[in-house]
C-alpha positions as CSV (number, residue, x, y, z in Angstrom):
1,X,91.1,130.3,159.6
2,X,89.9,128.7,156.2
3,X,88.5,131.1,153.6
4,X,85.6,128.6,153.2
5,X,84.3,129.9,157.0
6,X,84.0,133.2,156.2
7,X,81.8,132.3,153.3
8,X,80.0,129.8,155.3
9,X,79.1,132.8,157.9
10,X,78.4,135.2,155.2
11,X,75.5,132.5,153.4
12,X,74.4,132.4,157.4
13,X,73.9,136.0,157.9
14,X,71.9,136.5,154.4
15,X,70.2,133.3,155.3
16,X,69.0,135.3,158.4
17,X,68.3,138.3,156.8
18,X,65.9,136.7,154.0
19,X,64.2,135.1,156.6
20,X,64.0,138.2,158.9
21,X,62.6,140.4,156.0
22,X,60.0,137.7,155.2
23,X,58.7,137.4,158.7
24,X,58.4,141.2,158.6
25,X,56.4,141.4,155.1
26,X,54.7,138.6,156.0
27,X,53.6,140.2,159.4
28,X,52.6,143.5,157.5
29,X,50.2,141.9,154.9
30,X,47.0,143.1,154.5
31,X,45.4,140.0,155.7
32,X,46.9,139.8,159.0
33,X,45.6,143.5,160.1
34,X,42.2,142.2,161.5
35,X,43.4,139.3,163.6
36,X,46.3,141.7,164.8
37,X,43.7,144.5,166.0
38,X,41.9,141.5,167.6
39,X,45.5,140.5,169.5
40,X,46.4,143.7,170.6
41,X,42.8,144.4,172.3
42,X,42.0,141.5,173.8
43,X,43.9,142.3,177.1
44,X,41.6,145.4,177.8
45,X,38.6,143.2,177.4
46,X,37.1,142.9,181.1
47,X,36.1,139.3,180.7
48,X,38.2,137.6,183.8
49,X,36.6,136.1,186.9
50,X,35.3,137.5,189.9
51,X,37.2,140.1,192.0
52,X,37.6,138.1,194.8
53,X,39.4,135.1,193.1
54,X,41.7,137.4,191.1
55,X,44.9,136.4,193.7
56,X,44.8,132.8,195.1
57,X,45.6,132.5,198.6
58,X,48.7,131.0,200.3
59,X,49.0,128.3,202.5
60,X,49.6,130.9,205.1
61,X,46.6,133.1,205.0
62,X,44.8,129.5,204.4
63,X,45.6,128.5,208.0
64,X,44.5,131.2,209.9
């Protein structure tokens, strides 16, 4: 195997890396914490539709 592959991986992996560790600052800015609260507690919100249409039926339970 060619030297130049080796090189070319190694340029890949810190490639990756930079753009790992941006994605991770960028996530942890101080401007992102208020929409990320928001995200992480809109599932508990209790805003869905009725009880009764929370499973649709199946063809099945439609014909009897």
């Amino acid at each position: 195997m060619s030297p130049a592959w080796g090189h070319a991986t190694g340029v890949l992996i810190l490639l990756m890396m930079a753009a790992f560790i941006g994605i991770w600052v960028w996530a942890w800015l101080p401007y992102h914490k208020r929409n990320f609260s928001w995200l992480a507690r809109l599932p508990m919100e209790d805003q869905g539709a009725a009880p009764d249409d929370s499973i649709p039926a199946t063809d099945e339970e439609q014909r009897r």
